[in-house]
Each structure stands twice: as structure tokens, then as C-alpha cells.
C-alpha positions as CSV (number, residue, x, y, z in Angstrom):
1,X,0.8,29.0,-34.2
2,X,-1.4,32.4,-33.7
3,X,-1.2,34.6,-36.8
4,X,-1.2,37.9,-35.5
5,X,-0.8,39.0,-31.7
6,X,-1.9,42.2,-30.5
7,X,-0.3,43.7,-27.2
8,X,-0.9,46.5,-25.3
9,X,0.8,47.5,-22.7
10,X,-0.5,49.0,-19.5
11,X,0.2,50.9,-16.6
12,X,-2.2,52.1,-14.3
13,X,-4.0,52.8,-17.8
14,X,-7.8,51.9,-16.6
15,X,-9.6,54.7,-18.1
16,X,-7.5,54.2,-21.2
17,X,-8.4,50.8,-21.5
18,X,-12.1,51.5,-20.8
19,X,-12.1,53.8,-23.7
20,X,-10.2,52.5,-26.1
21,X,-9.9,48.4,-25.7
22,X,-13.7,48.2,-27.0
23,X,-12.5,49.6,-30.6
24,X,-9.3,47.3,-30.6
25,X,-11.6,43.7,-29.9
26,X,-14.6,44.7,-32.0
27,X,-12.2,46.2,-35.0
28,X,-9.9,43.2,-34.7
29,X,-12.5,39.9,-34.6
30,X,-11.0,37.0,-37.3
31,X,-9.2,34.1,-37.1
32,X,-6.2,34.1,-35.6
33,X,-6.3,37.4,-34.1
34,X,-5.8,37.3,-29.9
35,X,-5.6,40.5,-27.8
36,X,-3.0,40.5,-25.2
37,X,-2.7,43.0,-22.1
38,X,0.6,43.2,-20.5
39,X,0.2,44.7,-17.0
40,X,3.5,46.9,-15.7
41,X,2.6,46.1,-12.5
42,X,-0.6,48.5,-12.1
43,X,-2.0,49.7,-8.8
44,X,-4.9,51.1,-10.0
45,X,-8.4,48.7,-10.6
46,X,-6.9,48.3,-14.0
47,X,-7.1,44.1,-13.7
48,X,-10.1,43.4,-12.0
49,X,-11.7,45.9,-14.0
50,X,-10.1,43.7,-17.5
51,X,-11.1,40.4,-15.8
52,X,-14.8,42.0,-15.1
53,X,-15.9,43.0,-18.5
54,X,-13.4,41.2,-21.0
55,X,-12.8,37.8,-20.1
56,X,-11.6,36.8,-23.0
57,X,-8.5,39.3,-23.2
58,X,-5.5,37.7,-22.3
59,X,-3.4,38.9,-19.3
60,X,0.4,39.0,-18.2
61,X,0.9,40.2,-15.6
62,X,4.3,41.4,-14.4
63,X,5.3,42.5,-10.7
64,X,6.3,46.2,-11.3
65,X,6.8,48.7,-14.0
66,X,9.3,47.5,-16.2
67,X,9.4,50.4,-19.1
68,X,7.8,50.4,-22.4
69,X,11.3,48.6,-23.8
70,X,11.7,45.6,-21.3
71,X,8.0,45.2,-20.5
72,X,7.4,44.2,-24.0
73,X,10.5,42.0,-24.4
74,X,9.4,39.8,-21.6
75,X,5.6,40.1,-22.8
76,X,6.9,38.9,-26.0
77,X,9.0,36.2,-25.3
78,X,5.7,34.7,-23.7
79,X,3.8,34.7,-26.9
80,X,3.9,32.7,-29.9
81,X,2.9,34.3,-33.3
82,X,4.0,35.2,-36.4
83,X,3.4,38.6,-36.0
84,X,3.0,40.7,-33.1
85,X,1.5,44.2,-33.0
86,X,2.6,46.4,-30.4
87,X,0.1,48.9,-29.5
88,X,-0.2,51.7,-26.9
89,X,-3.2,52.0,-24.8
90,X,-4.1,55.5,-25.8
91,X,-5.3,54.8,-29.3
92,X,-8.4,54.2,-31.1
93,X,-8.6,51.9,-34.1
94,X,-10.3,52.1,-37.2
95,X,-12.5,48.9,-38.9
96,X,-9.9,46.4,-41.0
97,X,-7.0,48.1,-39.4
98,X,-4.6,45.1,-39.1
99,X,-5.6,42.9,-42.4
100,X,-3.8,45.8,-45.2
101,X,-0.7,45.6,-43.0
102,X,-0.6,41.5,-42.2
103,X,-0.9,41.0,-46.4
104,X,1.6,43.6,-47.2
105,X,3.9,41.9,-44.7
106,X,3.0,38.1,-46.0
107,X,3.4,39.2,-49.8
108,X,7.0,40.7,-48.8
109,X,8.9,38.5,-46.5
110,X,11.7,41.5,-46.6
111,X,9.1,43.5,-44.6
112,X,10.4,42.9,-40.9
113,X,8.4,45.8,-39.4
114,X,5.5,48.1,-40.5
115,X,3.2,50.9,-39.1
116,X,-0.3,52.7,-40.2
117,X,-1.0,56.1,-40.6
118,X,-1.1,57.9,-37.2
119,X,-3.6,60.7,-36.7
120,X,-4.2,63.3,-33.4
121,X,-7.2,61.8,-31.6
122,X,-7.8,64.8,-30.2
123,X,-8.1,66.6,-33.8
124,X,-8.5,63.8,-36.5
125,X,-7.1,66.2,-39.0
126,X,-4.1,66.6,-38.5
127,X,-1.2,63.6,-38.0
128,X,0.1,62.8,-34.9
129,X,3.3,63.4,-33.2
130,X,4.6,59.8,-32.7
131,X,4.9,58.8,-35.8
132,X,2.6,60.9,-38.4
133,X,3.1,58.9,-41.7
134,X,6.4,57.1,-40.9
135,X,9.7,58.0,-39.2
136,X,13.1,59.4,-40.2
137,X,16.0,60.6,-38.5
138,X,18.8,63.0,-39.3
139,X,22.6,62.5,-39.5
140,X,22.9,63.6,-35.6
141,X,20.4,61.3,-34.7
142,X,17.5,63.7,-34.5
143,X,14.1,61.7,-35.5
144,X,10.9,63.2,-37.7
145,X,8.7,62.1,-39.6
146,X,6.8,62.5,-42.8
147,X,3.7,64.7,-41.7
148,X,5.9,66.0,-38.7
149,X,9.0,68.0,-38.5
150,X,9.9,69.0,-34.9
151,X,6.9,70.7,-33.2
152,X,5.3,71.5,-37.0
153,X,2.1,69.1,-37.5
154,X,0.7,69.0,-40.7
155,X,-2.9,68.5,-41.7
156,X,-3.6,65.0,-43.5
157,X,-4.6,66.0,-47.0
158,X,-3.8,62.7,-48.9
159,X,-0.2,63.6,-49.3
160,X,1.3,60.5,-47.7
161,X,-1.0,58.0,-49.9
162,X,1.9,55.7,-51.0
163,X,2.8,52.6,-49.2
164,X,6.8,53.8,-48.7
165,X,9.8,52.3,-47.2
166,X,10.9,54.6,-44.2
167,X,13.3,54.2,-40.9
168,X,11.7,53.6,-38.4
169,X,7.6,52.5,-37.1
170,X,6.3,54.2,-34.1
171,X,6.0,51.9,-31.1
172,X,2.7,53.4,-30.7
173,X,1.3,51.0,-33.0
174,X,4.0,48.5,-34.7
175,X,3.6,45.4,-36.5
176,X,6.3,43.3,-36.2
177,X,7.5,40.1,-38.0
178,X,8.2,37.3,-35.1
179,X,11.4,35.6,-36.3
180,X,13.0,39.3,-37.7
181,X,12.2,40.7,-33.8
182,X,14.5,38.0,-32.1
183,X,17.1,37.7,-34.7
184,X,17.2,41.6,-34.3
185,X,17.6,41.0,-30.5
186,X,14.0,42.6,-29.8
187,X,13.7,45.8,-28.0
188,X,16.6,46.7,-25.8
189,X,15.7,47.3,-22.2
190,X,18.2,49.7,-21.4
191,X,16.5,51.9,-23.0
192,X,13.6,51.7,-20.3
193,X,11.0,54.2,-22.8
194,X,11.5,56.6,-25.9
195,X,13.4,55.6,-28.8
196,X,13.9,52.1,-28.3
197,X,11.4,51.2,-31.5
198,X,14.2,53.6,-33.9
199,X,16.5,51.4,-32.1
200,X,15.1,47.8,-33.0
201,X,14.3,49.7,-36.8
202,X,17.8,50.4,-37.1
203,X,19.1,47.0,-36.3
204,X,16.7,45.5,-38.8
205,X,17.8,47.6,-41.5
206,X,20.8,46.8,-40.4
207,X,20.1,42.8,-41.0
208,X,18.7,43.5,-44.5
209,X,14.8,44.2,-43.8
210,X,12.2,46.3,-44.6
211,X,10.3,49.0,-42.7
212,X,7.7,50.1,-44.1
213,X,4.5,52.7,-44.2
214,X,1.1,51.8,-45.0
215,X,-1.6,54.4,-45.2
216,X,-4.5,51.4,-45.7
217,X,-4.9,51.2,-42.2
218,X,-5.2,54.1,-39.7
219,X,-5.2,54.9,-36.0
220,X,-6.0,57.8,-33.7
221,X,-3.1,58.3,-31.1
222,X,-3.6,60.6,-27.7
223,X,-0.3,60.7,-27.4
224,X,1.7,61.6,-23.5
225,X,-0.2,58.8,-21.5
226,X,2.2,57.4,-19.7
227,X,5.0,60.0,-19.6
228,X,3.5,63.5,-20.2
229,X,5.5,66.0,-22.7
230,X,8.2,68.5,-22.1
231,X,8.6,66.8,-18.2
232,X,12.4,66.3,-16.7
233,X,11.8,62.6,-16.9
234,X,11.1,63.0,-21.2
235,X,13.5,65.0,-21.1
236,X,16.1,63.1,-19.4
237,X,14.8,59.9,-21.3
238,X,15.0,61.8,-24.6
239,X,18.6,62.8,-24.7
240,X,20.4,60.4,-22.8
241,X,18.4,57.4,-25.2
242,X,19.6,59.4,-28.6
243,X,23.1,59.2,-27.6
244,X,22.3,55.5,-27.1
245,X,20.9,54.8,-30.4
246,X,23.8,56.4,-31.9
247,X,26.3,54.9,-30.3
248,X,24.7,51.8,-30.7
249,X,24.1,51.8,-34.4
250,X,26.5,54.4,-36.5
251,X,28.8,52.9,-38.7
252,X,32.6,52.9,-37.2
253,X,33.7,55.9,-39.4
254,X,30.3,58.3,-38.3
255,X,30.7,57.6,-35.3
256,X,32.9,60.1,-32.7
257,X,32.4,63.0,-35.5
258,X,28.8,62.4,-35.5
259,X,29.0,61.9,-31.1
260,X,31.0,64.7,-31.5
261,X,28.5,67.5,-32.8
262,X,25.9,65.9,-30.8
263,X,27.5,66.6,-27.4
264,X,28.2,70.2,-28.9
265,X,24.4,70.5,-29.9
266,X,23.2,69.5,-26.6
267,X,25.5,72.3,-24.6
268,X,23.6,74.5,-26.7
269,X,20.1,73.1,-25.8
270,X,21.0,72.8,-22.0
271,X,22.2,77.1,-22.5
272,X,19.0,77.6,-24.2
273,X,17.2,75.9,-21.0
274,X,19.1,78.4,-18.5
275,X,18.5,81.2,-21.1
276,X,14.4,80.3,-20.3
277,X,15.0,79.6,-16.7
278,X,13.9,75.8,-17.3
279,X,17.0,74.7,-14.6
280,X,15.3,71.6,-14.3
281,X,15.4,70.6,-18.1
282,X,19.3,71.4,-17.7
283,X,20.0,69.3,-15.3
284,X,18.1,66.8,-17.2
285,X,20.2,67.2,-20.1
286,X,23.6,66.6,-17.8
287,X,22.0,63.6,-16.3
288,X,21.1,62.0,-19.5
289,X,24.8,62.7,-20.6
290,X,26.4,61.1,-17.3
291,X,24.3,57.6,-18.2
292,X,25.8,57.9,-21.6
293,X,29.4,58.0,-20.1
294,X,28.7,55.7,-17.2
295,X,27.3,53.3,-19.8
296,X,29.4,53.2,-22.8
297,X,31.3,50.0,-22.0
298,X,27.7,48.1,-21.9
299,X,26.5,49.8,-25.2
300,X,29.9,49.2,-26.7
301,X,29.4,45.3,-26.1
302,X,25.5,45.7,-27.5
303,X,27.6,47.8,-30.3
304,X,30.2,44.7,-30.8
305,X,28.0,41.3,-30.4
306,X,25.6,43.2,-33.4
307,X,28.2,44.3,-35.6
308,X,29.1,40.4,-36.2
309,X,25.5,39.9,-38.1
310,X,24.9,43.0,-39.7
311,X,24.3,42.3,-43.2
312,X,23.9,46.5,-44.3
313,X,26.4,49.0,-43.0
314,X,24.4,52.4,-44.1
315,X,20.6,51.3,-44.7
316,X,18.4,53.7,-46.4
317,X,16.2,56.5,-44.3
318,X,18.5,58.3,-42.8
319,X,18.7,62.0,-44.0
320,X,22.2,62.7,-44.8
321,X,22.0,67.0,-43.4
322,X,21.1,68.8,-40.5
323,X,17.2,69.2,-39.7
324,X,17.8,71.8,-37.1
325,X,19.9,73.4,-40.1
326,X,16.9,73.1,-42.5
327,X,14.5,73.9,-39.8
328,X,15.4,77.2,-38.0
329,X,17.7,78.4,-40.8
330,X,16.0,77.1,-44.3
331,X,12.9,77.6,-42.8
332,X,12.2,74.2,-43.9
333,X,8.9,73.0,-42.0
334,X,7.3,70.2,-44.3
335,X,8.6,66.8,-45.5
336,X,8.5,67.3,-49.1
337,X,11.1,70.3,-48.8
338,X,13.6,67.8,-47.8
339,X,16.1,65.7,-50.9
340,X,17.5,62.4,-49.4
């Protein structure tokens, strides 16, 4: 069987690929290392330019754009390794960034999934949104991460040095442990894109694993390649997949108080978007939360069938107050001000 099996996922992504596959082949050479592109149906020159100057790549190709969720589930179920590593197109590796990772995950068979230090490509300073130096959420479901607390970016200056256990890996680039990915179910395509890698972290805690941060390796992420920032689609993606995740994953007693606040929070981010004159973002918001409603007896049998192999009811990571509360009313903007 292939050790380790890198994937990236493309969509109409040519110039991404011409800039950064290069990096990824000549920074991942070994045995037991194969690079996989799983097309989303492109319809730019993405292919023939792939077939042209990398032969060696391996392609699957699917016949339209399935989403970052369910175009890597079916990519996945076509490939045979013992670890895969998801990877976006938009990022630029760094020499000997898989090997750290593969022996942390072979020395610790707990360690289902695990993710490098993610820096800006843009400005190698700083971290990077998606993921910065590993990923938490909140009790109402709202994700951050060390490194990166809503919009605030902090510079890297060595203060996430420790390998640490955190909640969830970045689907920008996630290595994954093979067997723990399908007992976990693998990614969930209802989620389409956004949030469906806290999702799959959350259901391996759930079975007893590992997730964990390794700042051995690093990666430069653009970041908004596929789906730009701050667009009605993110937006719509954004909120209707968090009410998802939670009513996927919290534990029977959390669950309509913490739904609850959530629904109340969100009429207060959809006033805020009239308040601005952002209608559009509004009616995002109200979209996302008719899916949610329109959807709840399909999530509530994704909610039952897991619930019969969960090993952990409340795993560890999730912080146990409010980060809106500790960010626009502590004034709370950096990681280390926060006590799980």
C-alpha cells in the first residue's frame, strides 16, 4: 500500500497549479509519496496543461464541481494509503514538509488527524486565516484559532513552537490517518465547502482520536481561491454549515440551548447587515437558516447513526465561553488571553 497520498483539489485552478504544484513534487520526492489531482470538473486548460508538463501527477477526473466536501470523499475512496494529505491548490510548501508530520502520526497511532503551521503567502510573517497554528471553536460553535481570533492576525514570533493537541486541522492542508477517515465517515458532502474539516475533527474526537498541531512543518496559504471572502455565497455557506456542525455533533443536553443562542446571535448579525446596508448578506443569513430547517430530519439521522459509535461525549478543544463575549467586550484579541 502507498504510505502517504497527497491530493489537491482543483477547479478551474490552472494558474494555481502552475505556481504552486512545482513546490509540492520537488518538496515531496521519497518513497511512497504520490501526488494526486482531483479535477471538479474544470473548464479551464487546467488538464491538458497537467498532462503537458507533469506526466507523472496522477489524475481523477470527475464530471462537474462537486464541492470541496464531496469531491474529496469520492477522490478518496479511489485511493489507497495509509495516509492521505488533503491540500488546497493555493499553497506553497516548504522542503521536508510531510516527513515531521508522517512520524509524529506513526509514533502515535491516537493521532487520527494533523496539520502544519499555516502562514499568509502574501506576507510570510504573519499566520494565516485558515488555520494559523491550529483550530478551536467556541461553545456556540464559532471557530478560531491559535494565531487568529476573528479578523485579528497575529505575527509568527515562535509563540506556537509546541506540537499541541487542538480541535480541529484546516482542510487547507490536512493529514489524515486512512482507517480513522472512514471509520469517522469521511467528510460529509452536505456540507458542499466550509467547515466540513471541524466537522470530520469533531467526529474523531468523538471516536477517541487525536488532532494534533505540528509546527516542524510549514506552508504558505493564499487563502479565498476558490470562493473569495465576505461574498453572499461564504456567507451563505458559513452560517447555514455552523448550524450543521452543531447540530450534528453537540452532546444531547447542549444541544437546543446552545441552537438556541445561536439562532438569537445570527438575528443580530443579519440587523447588523441591514444596519450597513449589506441586504445581500442578510438574505444570505435567512437562506442559510431555511437549509438548516429544511434539513434537520437528514442531519438528525447523520446525528443518530454517529451517536451509536461515539466513544467520547465532550472531547477536549472546545472553549467552554463566548469569543464574541471575550472579543468585543474583554477586548480579548490573542490566544494566550483565553483559560480553557
Amino acid at each position: 500500500m502507498l504510505k502517504t497520498a497527497i491530493v489537491i483539489l482543483n477547479w478551474n485552478g490552472r494558474s494555481f497549479l502552475e505556481r504552486f504544484l512545482p513546490s509540492v513534487i520537488s518538496n515531496s520526492n521519497g518513497n511512497g509519496f504520490a501526488v494526486y489531482i482531483a479535477d471538479n470538473g474544470s473548464t479551464d486548460d487546467s488538464l491538458p496543461w497537467l498532462e503537458k508538463n507533469h506526466p507523472l501527477v496522477k489524475i481523477i477526473r470527475f464530471d462537474r464541481n462537486y464541492g470541496f466536501a464531496q469531491g474529496y470523499s469520492l477522490a478518496l475512496q479511489q485511493i489507497e494509503a495509509e495516509y492521505f494529505v488533503l491540500l488546497n491548490s493555493d499553497v506553497e510548501v516548504t522542503p521536508h514538509w510531510v516527513s515531521p508530520i508522517i512520524k509524529l502520526m506513526d509514533n502515535d497511532k491516537s493521532i487520527a488527524a494533523c496539520m502544519p503551521k499555516i502562514k499568509s503567502f502574501q506576507d510570510k510573517e504573519l499566520f494565516e486565516y485558515a488555520g494559523a497554528a491550529g483550530g478551536f471553536i467556541d461553545r456556540y460553535g464559532y471557530p478560531f484559532c491559535r494565531g487568529r481570533i476573528l479578523n485579528v492576525i497575529e505575527k509568527d514570533q515562535g509563540q506556537y513552537e509546541e506540537i499541541s493537541e487542538i480541535f480541529w486541522a484546516s482542510g487547507a492542508c490536512m493529514f489524515l490517518r486512512a482507517s480513522s477517515y472512514f471509520e469517522a465517515g469521511g467528510l460529509d458532502a452536505g456540507f458542499f465547502a466550509h467547515m466540513e474539516e471541524i466537522d470530520l475533527c469533531w467526529r474523531l474526537k468523538r471516536l477517541g482520536y487525536k488532532v494534533m498541531y505540528s509546527p516542524e512543518a510549514a506552508v504558505y496559504h493564499v487563502g479565498g481561491g476558490t470562493l473569495p471572502n465576505n461574498t453572499t455565497p461564504k456567507i451563505y455557506l458559513n452560517y447555514r454549515n455552523n448550524l450543521y456542525l452543531l447540530f450534528k455533533n453537540l452532546a444531547p443536553e447542549k444541544l437546543f440551548t446552545t441552537l438556541f443562542i445561536r439562532l438569537f446571535l445570527d438575528g443580530i448579525s443579519s440587523c447588523l447587515y441591514i444596519a450597513q446596508g449589506k441586504f445581500s448578506f442578510c438574505w444570505s443569513v435567512l437562506r442559510a437558516h431555511t437549509s438548516f430547517y429544511l434539513n434537520i430530519r437528514k442531519l438528525y439521522r447523520k446525528r443518530k447513526n454517529f451517536k451509536r459509535i461515539e466513544k467520547v461525549r465532550h472531547p477536549s478543544g472546545i472553549f467552554r465561553k463566548s469569543i464574541l463575549y471575550r472579543f468585543f467586550i474583554k477586548k480579548e484579541r490573542h490566544f494566550h488571553q483565553f483559560e480553557f
